[in-house]
C-alpha positions in Angstrom: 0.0 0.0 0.0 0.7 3.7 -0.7 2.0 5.6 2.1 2.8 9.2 2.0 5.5 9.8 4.8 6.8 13.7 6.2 9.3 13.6 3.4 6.5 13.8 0.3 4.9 16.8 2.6 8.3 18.1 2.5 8.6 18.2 -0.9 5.3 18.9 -2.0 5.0 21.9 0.7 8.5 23.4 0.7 9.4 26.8 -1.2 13.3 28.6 -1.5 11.3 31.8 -1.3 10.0 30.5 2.4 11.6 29.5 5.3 8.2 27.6 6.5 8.6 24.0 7.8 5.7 22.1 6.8 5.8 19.5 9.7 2.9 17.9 10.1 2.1 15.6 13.1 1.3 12.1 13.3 -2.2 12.0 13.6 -2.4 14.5 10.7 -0.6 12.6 8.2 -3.0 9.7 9.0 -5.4 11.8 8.2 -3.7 13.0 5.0 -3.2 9.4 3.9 -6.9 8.7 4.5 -8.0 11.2 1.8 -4.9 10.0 -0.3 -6.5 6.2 -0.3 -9.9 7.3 -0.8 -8.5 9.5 -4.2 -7.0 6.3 -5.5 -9.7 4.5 -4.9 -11.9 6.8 -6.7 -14.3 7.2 -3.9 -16.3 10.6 -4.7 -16.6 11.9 -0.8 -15.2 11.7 2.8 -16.0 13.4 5.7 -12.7 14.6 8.0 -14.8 14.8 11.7 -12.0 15.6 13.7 -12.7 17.4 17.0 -11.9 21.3 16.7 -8.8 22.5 17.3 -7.1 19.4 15.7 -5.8 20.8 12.5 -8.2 20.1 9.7 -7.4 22.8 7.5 -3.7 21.8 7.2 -4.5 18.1 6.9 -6.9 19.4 3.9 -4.3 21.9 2.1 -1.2 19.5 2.5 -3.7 16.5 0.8 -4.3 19.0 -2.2 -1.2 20.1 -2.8 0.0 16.1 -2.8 -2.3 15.3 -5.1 -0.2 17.9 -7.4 2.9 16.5 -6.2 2.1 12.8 -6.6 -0.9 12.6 -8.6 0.0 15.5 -10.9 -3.8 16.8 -10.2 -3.3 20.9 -10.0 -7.2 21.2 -9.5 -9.3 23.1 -9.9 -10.3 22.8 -6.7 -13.0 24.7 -4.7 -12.8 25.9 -0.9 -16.0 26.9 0.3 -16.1 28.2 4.0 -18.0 30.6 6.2 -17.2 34.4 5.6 -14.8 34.4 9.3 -12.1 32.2 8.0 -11.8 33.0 4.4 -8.4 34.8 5.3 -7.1 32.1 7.2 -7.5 29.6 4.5 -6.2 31.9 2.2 -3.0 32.5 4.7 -2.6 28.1 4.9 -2.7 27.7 1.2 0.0 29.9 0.4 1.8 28.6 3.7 1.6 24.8 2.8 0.6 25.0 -0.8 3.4 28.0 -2.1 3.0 26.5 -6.1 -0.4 27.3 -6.2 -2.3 30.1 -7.7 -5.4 31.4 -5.6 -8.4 33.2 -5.9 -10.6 34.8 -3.3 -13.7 35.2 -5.2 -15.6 37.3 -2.5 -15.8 40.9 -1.5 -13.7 43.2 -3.9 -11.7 40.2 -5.4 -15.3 38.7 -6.4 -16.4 42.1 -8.3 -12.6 42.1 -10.2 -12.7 38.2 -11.3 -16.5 38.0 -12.1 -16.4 38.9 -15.4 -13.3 37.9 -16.5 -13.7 34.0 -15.1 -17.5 33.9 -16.6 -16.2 34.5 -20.3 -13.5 32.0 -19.7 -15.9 29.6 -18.9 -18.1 30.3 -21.8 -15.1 29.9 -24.7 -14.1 26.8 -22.5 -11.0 27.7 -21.6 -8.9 26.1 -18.4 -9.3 28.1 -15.0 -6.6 30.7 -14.2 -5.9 29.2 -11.2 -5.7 26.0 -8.5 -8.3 27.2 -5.7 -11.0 29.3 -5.8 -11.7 30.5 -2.2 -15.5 31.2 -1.9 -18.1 31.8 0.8 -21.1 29.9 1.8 -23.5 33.3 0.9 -22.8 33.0 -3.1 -25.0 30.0 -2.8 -28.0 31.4 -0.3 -28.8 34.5 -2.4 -30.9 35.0 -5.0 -29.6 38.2 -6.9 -29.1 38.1 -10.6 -25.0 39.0 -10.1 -25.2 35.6 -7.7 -26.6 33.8 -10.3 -24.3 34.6 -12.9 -21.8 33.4 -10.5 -23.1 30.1 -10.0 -23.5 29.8 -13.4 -20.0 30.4 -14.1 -18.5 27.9 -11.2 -21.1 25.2 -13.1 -19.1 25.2 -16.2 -15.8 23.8 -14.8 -14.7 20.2 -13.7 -13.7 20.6 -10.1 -11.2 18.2 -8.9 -12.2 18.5 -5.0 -15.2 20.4 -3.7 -14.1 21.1 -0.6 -16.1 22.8 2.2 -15.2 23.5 5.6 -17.9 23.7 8.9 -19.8 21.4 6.3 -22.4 21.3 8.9 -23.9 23.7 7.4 -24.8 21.9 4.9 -27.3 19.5 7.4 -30.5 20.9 6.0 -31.3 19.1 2.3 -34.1 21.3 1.6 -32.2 24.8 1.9 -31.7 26.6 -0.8 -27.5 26.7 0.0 -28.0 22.9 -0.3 -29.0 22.9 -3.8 -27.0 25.7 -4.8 -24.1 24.0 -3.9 -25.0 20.8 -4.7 -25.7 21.5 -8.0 -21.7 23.0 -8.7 -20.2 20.1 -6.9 -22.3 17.1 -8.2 -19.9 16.3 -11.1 -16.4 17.0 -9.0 -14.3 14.5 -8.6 -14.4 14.5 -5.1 -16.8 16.4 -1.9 -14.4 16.6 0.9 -15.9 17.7 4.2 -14.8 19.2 6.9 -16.4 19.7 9.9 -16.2 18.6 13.8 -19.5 18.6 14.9 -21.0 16.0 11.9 -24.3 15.5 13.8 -25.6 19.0 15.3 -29.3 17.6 16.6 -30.5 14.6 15.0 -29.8 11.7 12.6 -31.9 13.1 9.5 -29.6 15.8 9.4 -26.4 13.5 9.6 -28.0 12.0 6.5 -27.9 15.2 4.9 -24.3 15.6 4.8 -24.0 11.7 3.8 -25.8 11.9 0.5 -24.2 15.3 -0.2 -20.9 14.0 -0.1 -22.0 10.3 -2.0 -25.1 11.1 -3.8 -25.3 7.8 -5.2 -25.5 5.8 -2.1 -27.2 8.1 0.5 -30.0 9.9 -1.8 -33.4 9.1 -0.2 -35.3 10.6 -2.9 -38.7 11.6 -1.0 -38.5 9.6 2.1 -39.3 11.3 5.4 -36.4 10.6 7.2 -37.1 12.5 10.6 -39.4 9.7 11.0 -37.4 6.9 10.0 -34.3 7.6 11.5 -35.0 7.1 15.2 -32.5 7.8 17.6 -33.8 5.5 20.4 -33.0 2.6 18.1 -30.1 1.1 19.3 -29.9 -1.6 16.3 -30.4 1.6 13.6 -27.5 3.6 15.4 -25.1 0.7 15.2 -25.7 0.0 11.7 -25.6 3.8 10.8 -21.9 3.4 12.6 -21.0 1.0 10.5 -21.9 2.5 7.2 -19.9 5.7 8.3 -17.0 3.7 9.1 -15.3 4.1 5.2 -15.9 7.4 4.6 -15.8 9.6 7.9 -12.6 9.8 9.8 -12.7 11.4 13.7 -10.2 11.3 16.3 -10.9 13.4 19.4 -8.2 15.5 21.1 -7.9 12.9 24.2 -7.1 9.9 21.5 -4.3 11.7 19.5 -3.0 14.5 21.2 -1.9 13.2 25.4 -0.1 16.4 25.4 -2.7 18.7 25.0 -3.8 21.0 28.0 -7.1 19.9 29.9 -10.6 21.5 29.3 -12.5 21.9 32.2 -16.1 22.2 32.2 -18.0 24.2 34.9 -22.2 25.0 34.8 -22.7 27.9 36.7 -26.5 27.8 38.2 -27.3 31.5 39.0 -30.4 32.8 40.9 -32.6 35.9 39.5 -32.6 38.7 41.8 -36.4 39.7 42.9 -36.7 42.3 39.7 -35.7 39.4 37.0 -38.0 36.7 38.9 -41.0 38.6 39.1 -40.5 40.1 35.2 -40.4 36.2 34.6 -43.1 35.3 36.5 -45.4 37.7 35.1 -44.6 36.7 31.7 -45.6 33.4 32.6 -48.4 34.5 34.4 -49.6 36.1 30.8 -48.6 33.2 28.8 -51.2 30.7 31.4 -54.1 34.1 31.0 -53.4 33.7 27.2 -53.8 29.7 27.5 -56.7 30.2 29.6 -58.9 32.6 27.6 -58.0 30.1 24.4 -59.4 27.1 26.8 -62.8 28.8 27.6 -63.1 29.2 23.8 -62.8 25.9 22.8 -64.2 22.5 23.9 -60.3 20.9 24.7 -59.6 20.4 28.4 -56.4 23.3 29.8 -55.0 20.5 31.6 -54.5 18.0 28.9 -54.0 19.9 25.4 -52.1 23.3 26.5 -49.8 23.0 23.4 -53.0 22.5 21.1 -54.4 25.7 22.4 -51.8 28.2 21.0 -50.2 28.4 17.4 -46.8 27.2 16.8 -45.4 30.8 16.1 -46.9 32.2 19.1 -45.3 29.3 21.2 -42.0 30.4 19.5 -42.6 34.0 21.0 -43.4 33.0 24.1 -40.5 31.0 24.4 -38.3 33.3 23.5 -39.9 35.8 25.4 -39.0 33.7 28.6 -35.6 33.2 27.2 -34.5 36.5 27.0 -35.7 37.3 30.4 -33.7 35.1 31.6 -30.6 36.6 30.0 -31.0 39.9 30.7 -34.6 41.6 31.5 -34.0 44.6 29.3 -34.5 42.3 26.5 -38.3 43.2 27.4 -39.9 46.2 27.9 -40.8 46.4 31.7 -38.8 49.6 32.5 -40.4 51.8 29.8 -43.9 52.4 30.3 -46.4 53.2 27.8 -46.2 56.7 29.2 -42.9 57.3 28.7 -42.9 55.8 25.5 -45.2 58.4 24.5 -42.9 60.9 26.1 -39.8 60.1 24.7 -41.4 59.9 21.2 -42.3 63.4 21.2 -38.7 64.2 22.6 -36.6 62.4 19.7 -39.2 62.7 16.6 -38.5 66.2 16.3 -34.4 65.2 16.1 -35.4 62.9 13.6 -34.0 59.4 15.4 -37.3 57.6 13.6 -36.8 59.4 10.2 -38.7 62.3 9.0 -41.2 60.3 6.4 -43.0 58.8 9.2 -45.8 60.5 11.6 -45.3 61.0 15.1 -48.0 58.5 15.6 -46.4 56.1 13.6 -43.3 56.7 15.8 -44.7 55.6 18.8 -46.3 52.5 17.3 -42.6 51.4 16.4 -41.4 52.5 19.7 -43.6 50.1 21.9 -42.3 47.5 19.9 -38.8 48.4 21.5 -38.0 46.6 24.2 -35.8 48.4 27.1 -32.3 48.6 26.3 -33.5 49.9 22.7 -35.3 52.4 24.1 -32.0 53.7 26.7 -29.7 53.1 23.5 -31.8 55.8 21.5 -32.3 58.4 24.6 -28.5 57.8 24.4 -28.0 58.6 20.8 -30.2 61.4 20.6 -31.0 62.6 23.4 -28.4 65.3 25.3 -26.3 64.5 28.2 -28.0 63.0 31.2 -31.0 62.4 29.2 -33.7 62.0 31.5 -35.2 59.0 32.0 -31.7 56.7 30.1 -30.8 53.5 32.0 -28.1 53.7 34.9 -25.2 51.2 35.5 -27.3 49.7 37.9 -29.7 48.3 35.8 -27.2 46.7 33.3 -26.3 44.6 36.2 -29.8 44.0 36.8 -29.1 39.8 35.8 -28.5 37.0 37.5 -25.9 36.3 34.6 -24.1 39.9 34.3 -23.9 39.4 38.2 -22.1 36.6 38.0 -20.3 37.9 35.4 -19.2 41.2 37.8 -18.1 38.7 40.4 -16.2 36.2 38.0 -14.2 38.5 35.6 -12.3 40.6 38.0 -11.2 37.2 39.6 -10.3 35.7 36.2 -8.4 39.4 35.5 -6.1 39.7 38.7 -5.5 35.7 37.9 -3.6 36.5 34.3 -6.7 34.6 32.7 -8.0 35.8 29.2 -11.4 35.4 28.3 -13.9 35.0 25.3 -17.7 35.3 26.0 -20.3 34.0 23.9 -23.9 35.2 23.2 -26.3 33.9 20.2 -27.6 37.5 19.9 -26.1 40.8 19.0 -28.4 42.8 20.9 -27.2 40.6 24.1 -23.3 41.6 23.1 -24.6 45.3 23.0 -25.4 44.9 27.0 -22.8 42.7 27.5 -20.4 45.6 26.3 -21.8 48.0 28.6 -21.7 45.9 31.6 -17.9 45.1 30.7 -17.5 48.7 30.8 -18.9 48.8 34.0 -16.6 46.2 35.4 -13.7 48.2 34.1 -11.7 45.5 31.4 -11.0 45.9 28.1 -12.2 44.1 25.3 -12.7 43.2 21.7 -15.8 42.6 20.0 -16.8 40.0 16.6 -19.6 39.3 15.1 -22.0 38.7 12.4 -21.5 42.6 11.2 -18.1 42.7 11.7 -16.6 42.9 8.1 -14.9 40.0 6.7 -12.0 42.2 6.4 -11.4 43.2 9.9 -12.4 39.7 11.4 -8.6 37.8 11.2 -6.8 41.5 12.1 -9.4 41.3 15.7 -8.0 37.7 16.2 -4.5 38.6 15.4 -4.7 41.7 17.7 -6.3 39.7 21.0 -4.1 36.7 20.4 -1.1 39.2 20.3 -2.0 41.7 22.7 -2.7 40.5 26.3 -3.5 43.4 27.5 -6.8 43.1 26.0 -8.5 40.9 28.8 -11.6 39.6 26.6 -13.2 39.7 23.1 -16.8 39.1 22.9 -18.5 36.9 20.0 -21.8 35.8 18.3 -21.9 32.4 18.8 -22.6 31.8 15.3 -20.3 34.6 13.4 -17.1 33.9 16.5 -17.7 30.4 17.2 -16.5 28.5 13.5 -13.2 28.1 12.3 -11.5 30.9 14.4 -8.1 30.2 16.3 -8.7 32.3 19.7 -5.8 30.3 21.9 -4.8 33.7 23.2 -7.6 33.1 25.6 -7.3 30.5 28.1 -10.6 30.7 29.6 -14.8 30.6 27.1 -17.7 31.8 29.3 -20.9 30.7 27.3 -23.6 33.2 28.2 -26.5 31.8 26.9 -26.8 27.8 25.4 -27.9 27.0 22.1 -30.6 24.3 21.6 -27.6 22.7 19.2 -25.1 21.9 21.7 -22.1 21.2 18.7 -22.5 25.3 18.2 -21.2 25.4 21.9 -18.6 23.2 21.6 -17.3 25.1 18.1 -17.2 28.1 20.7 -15.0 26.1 23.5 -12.5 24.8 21.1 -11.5 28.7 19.6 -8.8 28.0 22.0 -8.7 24.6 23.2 -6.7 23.5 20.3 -2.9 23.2 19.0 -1.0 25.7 20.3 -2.8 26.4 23.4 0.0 26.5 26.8 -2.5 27.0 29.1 -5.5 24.6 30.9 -8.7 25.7 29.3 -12.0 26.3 31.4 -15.3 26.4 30.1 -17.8 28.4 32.6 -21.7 27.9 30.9 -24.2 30.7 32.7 -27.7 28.5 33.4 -30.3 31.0 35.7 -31.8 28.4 37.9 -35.8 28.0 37.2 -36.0 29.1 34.0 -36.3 27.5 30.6 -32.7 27.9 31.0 -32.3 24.7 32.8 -34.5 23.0 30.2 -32.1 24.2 27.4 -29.5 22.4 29.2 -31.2 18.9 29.7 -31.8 19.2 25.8 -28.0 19.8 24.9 -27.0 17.3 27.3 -29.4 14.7 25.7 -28.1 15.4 21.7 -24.5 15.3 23.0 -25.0 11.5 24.3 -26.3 10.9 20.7 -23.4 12.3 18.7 -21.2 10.1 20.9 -22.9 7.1 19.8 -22.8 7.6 16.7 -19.7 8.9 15.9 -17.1 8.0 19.1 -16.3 4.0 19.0 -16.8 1.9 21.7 -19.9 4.3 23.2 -23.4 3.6 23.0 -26.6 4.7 23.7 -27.6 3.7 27.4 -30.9 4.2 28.8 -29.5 5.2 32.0 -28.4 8.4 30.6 -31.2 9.4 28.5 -32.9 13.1 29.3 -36.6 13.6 28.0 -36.0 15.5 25.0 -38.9 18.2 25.8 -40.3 20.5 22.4 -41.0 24.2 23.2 -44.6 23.6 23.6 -44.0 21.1 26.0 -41.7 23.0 27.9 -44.0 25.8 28.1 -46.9 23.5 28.8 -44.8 22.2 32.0 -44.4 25.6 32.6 -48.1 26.6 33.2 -48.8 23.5 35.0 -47.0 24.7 38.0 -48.0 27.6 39.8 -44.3 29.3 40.7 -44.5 31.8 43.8 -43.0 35.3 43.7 -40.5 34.9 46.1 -39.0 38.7 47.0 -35.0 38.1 48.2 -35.3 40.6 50.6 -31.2 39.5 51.6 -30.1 39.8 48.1 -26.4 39.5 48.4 -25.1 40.7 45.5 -27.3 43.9 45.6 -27.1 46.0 42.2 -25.8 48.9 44.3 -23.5 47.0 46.3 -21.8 45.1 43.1 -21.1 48.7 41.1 -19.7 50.2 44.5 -17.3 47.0 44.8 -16.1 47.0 41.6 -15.4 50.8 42.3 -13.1 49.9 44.5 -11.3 46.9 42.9 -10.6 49.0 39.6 -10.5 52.9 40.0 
């Protein structure tokens, strides 16, 4: 058998021009040869599963450029990746691949090459180049430019497909599916990358497969969410059997001894009196609105609460109880309906809602606004001191930015370095302030951060320790991102899909980290919070049986996986008193006067 040792990576990777050493380690040039046998043996797709932090990227860049160097296959190959890494594979190809010529077909470089690689296309002619670096967006959108695009990448033989955080890619019916599906179906080879194959069930595992081998995995119409059951212990092995040719995974505690611990704390954190009774009397409405539905219709409350209300408004409510217990200015409780109609007269004049719409229109739109909204325009607009703009007290007014004002001074005086992570941008707005508040500096990435800027923000916190933290969307900061000047993730709020959460853990629990890495998740106790948590806990036990060998799936660890109607139907079922914490410890006032005195 073919084996491709350090020396071919030598030769294949190394440039007079560079004095890079392209050293790979053992477990990566396993990984290398099992791409390397799958190319000879003409299988059309593989799936490299490796936990984060492991080094897929290089394993995938030093396997194209030895296909050049043994195979004499120069592409064309395309790279398709999320918008936050398109540098950094741009930075490894020319590291480990210096003979290639790449493209970055996004942005400015997209505009430039457009034209040009459309008409080459058309007349036939060979690609200019070995890689074309693109993002996942050119295959979401629907504009006519987009199109054209697509067009053009259809009329050209790719050699590999390759597509990083091909998880992605879990949803068959999306319209990035078949956008991309439809470029890559006659390449050579779909080469996937990603180490979090199964985000919540099996169906969309299955996804992936018949991307990457169309010919065995396609299911034509088949409703797979209800044939793929994962309580079937006989389906899960045999599904662990079929992935065994065509998925490699190695976790971090197989293949790399060496590498620093992760601990994992779950911080349970009690609402102050405010946050419980703004939760309470949400959930108070939620059981009126149940109620008033019940007297309407001939089903019993008791039995059939999740009947009662539509899907979408079950959605809302959940959410609604979500973001109180993150932060309760994610509501409007502060602002009343009064002072909305105040501070609507007081900023239409200086034109914060436009000048094309009514005053009355104004205040419509402003109700909608829930409270931090509502202090962020008084901020904006209004003069200094505004009259009636939130205080420092009130960001602290969470059970979570508490524990936050207690934890990160502690983590600061320690030499620690710390990235939080938050699903919503709005959250990352408060969770600015209240680091203000504490008195550390920071960094901040996500979703709107331009592509540009994104690697230059990592660069500068990896580099520069005296920036203590760097905040980032969990989606946007959490894929593909090398973060190991941190030591230390705090996730603020959990995401149904636990893998997301573990993307975000491993920014710097991964090669090159010195330093023991703890993971601190923020859970407020007696919320939906807690139910979030059973759910992650549940898919994570799944992912382990099916992809980790030797594990299975025990009935002794299984957690009733609850749907948001049931959750909330559990919720109304239980009447919750309004406890007031008249002995508070970590009074609002008391927090801001101790931090005071720890950093001014």
């Amino acid at each position: 058998m073919d084996v491709s040792e350090q020396d071919d990576v030598d030769a294949a990777c190394t440039s007079e021009e560079s004095e890079f050493e392209p050293i790979l380690k053992p477990y990566q040039l396993v990984g290398v040869n099992f791409l390397l046998l799958l190319h000879r043996k003409n299988i059309g797709g593989a799936i490299l599963a490796d936990e984060m932090g492991l080094g897929k990227t290089v394993q995938a860049v030093t396997y194209l450029t030895l296909l050049r160097h043994l195979y004499n296959d120069p592409g064309p190959h395309l790279i398709v990746c999320p918008a936050s890494v398109l540098e950094n594979w741009e930075r490894e190809l020319k590291k480990w691949c210096p003979s290639f010529s790449i493209i970055m077909f996004h942005g400015a470089g997209r505009t430039a090459y457009s034209k040009e690689l459309s008409s080459l296309g058309k007349a036939g002619y060979p690609p200019p180049f070995n890689v074309l670096l693109v993002c996942y967006s050119l295959f979401e959108r629907r504009s006519a430019q987009q199109k054209d695009d697509r067009k053009a990448l259809k009329r050209w033989r790719w050699s590999c497909v390759l597509m990083d955080e091909a998880h992605v890619l879990k949803d068959k019916g999306s319209f990035r599916w078949r956008n991309l599906m439809a470029v890559a179906q006659h390449a050579r080879q779909r080469l996937m990358l990603t180490g979090t194959p199964l985000q919540n069930d099996l169906h969309e595992l299955w996804s992936l497969l018949e991307f990457m081998m169309p010919d065995i995995f396609a299911t034509g119409d088949i409703d797979l969410k209800k044939l793929l059951n994962a309580e079937d212990h006989e389906l899960i092995s045999r599904i662990k059997s079929i992935l065994g040719p065509f998925i490699l995974r190695r976790l971090k505690s197989d293949v790399m001894q060496q590498l620093v611990p992760k601990i994992q704390h779950v911080n349970f954190v009690t609402m102050d009196s405010e946050q419980f009774q703004a939760y309470n009397y949400a959930i108070d409405e939620y059981r009126g609105a149940c109620q008033a539905r019940s007297a309407k219709s001939t089903s019993n409350f008791s039995n059939n609460v999740v009947g009662l209300i539509p899907k979408r408004q079950i959605s809302n409510y959940f959410m609604q109880f979500r973001k109180i217990a993150n932060h309760p200015l994610l509501i409007r409780r502060i602002y009343s309906d009064k002072d909305v109609d105040r501070i609507a007269k007081l900023l239409y004049p200086k034109g914060a809602f436009g000048f094309e719409c009514s005053l009355e229109r104004a205040t419509q739109e402003l109700r909608k606004y829930n409270d931090f909204a509502i202090h962020q325009l008084l901020v904006s607009y209004g003069d200094s001191g505004t009259k009636g703009a939130l205080t420092d007290e009130h960001v602290l007014g969470s059970a979570k930015c508490q524990a936050l004002a207690e934890l990160l001074p502690s983590l600061a005086n320690d030499g620690h370095r710390v990235l939080i992570f938050s699903q919503w941008t709005t959250m990352l707005d408060i969770l600015e302030w209240t680091l203000e508040v504490i008195g550390v500096t920071y960094r901040r990435l996500d979703g709107g951060t331009p592509v540009t800027e994104r690697q230059t923000i990592v660069d500068t916190f990896n580099n520069d320790r005296s920036i203590f933290a760097c905040l980032l969307s969990t989606r946007a900061g959490g894929q593909g991102l090398n973060l190991i000047g941190a030591d230390t993730v705090i996730i603020h709020d959990m995401d149904f899909n636990p893998q997301m959460d573990r993307q975000a853990e491993d920014r710097c629990h991964r090669i090159g980290q010195q330093k023991p890495v703890t993971i601190y998740r923020l859970v407020t106790k007696g919320s939906v919070d807690e139910n979030i948590y059973e759910i992650a806990r549940r898919k994570l036990v799944l992912d382990a049986a099916i992809l980790q060998s030797g594990a299975e799936l025990e009935d002794s660890t299984d957690v009733p996986e609850k749907t948001m109607g049931e959750i909330l139907a559990s919720l109304l079922l239980v009447n919750i008193p309004i406890v007031m914490l008249e002995d508070f410890a970590h009074d609002q006032q008391n927090l801001i006067a101790c931090l005071e005195d720890r950093f001014v």
